[in-house]
C-alpha positions in Angstrom: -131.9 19.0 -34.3 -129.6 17.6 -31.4 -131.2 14.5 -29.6 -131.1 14.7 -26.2 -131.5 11.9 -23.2 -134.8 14.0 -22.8 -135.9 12.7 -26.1 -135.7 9.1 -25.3 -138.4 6.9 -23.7 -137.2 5.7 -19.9 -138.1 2.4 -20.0 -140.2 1.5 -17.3 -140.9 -2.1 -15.1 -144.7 -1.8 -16.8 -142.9 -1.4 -20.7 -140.9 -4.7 -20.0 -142.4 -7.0 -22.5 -142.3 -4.0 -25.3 -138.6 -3.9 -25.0 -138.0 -7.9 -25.0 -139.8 -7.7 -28.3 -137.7 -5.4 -29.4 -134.7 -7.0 -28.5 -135.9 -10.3 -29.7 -136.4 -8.7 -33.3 -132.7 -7.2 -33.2 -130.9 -10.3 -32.0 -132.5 -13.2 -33.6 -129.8 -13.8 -36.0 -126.9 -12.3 -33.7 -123.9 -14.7 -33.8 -124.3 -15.4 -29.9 -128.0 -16.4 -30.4 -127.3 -18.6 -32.6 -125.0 -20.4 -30.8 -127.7 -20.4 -27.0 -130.6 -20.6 -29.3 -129.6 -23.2 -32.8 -132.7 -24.6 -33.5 -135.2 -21.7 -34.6 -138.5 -23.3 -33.1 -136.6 -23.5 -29.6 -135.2 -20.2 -29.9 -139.1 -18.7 -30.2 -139.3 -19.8 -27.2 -136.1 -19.6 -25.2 -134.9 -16.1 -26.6 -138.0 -13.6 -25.2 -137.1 -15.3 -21.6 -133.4 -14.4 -22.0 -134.2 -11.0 -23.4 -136.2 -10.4 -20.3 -133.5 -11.3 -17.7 -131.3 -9.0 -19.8 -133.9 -6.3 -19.2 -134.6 -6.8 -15.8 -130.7 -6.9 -15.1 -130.8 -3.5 -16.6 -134.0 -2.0 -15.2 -132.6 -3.2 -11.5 -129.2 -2.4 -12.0 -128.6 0.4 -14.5 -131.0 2.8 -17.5 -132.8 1.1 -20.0 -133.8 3.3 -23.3 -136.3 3.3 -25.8 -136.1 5.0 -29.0 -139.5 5.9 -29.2 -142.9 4.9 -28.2 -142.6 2.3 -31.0 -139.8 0.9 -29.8 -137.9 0.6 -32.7 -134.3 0.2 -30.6 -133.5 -0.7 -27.2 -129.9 0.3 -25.1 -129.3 -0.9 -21.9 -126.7 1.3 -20.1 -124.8 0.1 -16.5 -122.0 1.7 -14.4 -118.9 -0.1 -14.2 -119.9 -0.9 -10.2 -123.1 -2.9 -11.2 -121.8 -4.6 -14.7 -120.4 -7.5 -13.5 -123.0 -9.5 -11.8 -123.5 -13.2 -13.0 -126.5 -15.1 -13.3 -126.3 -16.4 -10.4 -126.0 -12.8 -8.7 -129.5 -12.6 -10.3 -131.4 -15.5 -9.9 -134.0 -13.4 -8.3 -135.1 -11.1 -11.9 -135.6 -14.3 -13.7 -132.4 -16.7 -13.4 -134.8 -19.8 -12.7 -136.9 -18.6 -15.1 -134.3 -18.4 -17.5 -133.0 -21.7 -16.2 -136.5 -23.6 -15.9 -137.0 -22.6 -19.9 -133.2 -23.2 -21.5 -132.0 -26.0 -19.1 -128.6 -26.6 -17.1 -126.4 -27.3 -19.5 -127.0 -24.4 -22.1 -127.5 -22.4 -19.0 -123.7 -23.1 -18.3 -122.9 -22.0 -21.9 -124.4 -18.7 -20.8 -122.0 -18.9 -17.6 -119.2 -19.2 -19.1 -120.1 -16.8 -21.7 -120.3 -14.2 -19.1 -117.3 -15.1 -17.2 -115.4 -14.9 -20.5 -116.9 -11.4 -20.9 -116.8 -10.1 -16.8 -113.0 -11.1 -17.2 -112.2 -8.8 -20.6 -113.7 -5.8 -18.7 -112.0 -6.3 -15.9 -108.8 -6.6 -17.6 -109.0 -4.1 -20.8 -111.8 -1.8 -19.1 -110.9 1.8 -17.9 -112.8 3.0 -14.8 -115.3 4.1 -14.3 -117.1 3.7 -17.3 -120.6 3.3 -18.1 -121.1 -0.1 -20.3 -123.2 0.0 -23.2 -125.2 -3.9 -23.9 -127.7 -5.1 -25.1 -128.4 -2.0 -28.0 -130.0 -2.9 -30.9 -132.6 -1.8 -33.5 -135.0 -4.1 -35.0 -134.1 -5.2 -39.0 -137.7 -3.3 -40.1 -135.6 0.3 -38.7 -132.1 -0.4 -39.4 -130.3 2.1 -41.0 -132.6 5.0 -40.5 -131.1 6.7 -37.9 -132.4 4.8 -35.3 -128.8 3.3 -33.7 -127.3 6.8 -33.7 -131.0 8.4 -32.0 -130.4 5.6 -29.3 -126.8 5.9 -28.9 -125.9 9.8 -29.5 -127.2 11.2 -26.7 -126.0 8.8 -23.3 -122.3 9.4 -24.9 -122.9 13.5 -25.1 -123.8 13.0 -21.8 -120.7 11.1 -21.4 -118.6 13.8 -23.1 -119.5 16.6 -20.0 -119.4 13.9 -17.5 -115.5 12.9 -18.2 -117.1 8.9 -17.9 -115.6 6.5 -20.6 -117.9 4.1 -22.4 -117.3 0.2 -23.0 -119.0 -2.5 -25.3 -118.5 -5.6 -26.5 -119.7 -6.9 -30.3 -119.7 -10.3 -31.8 -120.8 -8.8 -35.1 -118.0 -7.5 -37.0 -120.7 -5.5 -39.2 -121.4 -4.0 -35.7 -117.7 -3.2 -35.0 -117.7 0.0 -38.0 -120.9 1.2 -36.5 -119.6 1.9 -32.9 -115.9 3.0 -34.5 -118.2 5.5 -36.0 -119.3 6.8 -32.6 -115.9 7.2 -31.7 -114.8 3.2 -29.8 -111.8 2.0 -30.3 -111.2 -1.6 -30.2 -108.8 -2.5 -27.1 -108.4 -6.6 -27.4 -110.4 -8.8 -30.2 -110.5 -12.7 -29.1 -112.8 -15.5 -29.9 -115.7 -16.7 -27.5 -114.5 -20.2 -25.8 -115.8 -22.9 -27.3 -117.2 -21.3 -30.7 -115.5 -19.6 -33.6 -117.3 -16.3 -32.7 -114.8 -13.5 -32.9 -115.3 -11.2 -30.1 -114.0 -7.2 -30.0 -113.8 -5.3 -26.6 -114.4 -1.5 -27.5 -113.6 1.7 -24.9 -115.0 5.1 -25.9 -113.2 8.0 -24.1 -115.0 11.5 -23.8 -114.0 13.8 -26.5 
């Protein structure tokens, strides 16, 4: 059976704290988390309220998907016109939240995290495209067909649209997943600062 856009939940303003949850779940061990969030009580804290400007961003500025009811995976979709916006762009979704809970100085981190990131796109980045961040599925549904439910259908859509697709990925597991959709890796570099390897990945319609 072919998976359609259709078959996905639309993630509403009301659903918000299902897919931070969900999020949460698939990122707490992420490489990046792990360097914003290093000590695990902390990060129980700090990550749900990063998570949640992440989904805001995307709810205000872009398509936010579900999986299912159950939430098992969340994708966060943008147009190349709205994916560069910094924190400070959107202090008003929960930046001072955000800033209140994780403080100034790791709240730079996250700065120049996205700077690093704004500038890649703007550089290796083919418009327009439609950028593909936060997507993940939580550990409990990995591997069950969940990423390619979640994923499959925005790039069909893709396909008969002519619109290319672009990620980043600090996971190289990650990497082979989305080369299995079809990305192609573009530039790999390291995150300033850390020793986190970093691939920018374009998906042209087939």
């Amino acid at each position: 059976m072919n998976i359609t856009l259709a078959d996905l939940i639309r993630v509403s303003k009301a659903e918000t704290k299902l897919a931070v949850e969900s999020l949460v779940h698939s990122f707490w061990n992420d490489p990046l988390t792990e360097y914003f969030f290093p000590d695990a009580k902390k990060r129980q804290e700090q990550l749900p309220v990063f998570m949640e400007y992440r989904v805001k961003q995307g709810l205000l500025n872009g398509q936010v998907f579900a999986t299912s009811t159950k939430f098992e995976g969340i994708a966060i979709w943008k147009h190349s016109e709205n994916v560069n916006r910094s924190l400070l762009n959107d202090l008003r979704i929960g930046g001072f939240t955000l800033f209140r809970k994780v403080g100034s100085a790791k709240l730079r981190d996250m700065m120049n995290v996205d700077q690093f990131t704004s500038s890649r796109r703007e550089e290796y980045s083919i418009k327009p495209y439609l950028h593909l961040g936060p997507v993940g599925v939580s550990p409990e549904f990995q591997g069950k067909g969940y990423a390619s439910k979640l994923i499959r259908p925005m790039l069909d859509h893709l396909n008969s649209e002519g619109v290319n697709c672009y990620l980043e990925a600090q996971n190289e597991s990650n990497v082979s997943l989305y080369q299995h959709f079809g990305f192609e890796i573009v530039a790999k570099g390291t995150v300033p600062n850390t020793d986190i390897p970093h691939w920018d990945l374009i998906r042209r319609p087939e």
